[in-house]
N, C-alpha and C positions, 0 to 999 in steps of 0.2 A: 349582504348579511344573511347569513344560515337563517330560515325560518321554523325546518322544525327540530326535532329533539334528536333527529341521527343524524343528521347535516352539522350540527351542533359538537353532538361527540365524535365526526369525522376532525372536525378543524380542532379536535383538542389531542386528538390519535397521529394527527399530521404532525404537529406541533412538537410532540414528543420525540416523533420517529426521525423527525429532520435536525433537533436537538441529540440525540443517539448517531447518526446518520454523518452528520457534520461532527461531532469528535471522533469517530472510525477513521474517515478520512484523514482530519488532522496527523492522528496517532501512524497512519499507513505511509503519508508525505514525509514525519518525521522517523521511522525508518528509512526511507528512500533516503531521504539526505543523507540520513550517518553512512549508506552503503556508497555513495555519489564522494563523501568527502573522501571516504578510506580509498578509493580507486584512484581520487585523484591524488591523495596522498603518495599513492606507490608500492603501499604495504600490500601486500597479494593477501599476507595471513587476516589481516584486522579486517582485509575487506572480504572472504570468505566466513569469518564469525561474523559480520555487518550482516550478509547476504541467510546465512543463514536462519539469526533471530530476526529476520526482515519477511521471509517467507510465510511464516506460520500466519503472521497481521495480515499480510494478501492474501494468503488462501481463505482466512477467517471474511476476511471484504468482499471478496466475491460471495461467498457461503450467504451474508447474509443481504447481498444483491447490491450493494455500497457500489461495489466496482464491475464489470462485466468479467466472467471467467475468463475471457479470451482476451480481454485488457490484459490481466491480472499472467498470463499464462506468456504474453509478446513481453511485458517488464521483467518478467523472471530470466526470459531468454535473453534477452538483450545485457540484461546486466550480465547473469554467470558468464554469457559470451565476454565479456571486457574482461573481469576479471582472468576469465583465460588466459588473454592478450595479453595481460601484465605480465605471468610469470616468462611469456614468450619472448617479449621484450625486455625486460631484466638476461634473460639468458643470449641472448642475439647481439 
């Protein structure tokens, strides 16, 4: 137990920040889905509008240290990389 008075306002500052912290994240997983369902969907268009209201939430997550930049920079690649592949495979 915290004994004195900033040890005290740390655990209520933590509290907070892992309450803000944890729905960032939430909010960045449910982008990912909608981007993971449209891909697997098939739709190239719905999953490039998925990707890109999906961006701004990760770059925002990183920004405020939620996620690593370089997380944040390897998922961005990976997806547009898929989406690519789709129109590649529709056309093939």
């Amino acid at each position: 137990m915290a004994n004195t008075a900033s040890a005290r306002k740390r655990i209520r500052q933590t509290e907070k920040r892992t309450l803000r912290n944890r729905a960032r994240k939430s909010r960045v997983r449910t982008y990912l889905r909608k981007v993971e369902q449209a891909i697997a969907g098939g739709d190239k268009a719905q999953a490039q509008d998925a990707l890109k209201s999906a961006q701004p939430e990760l770059q925002r997550a990183a920004t405020k240290g939620v996620l690593h930049r370089n997380t944040v920079a390897r998922k961005l690649s990976r997806l547009s990389a898929r989406i690519k592949s789709l129109g590649a495979a529709a056309q093939a």
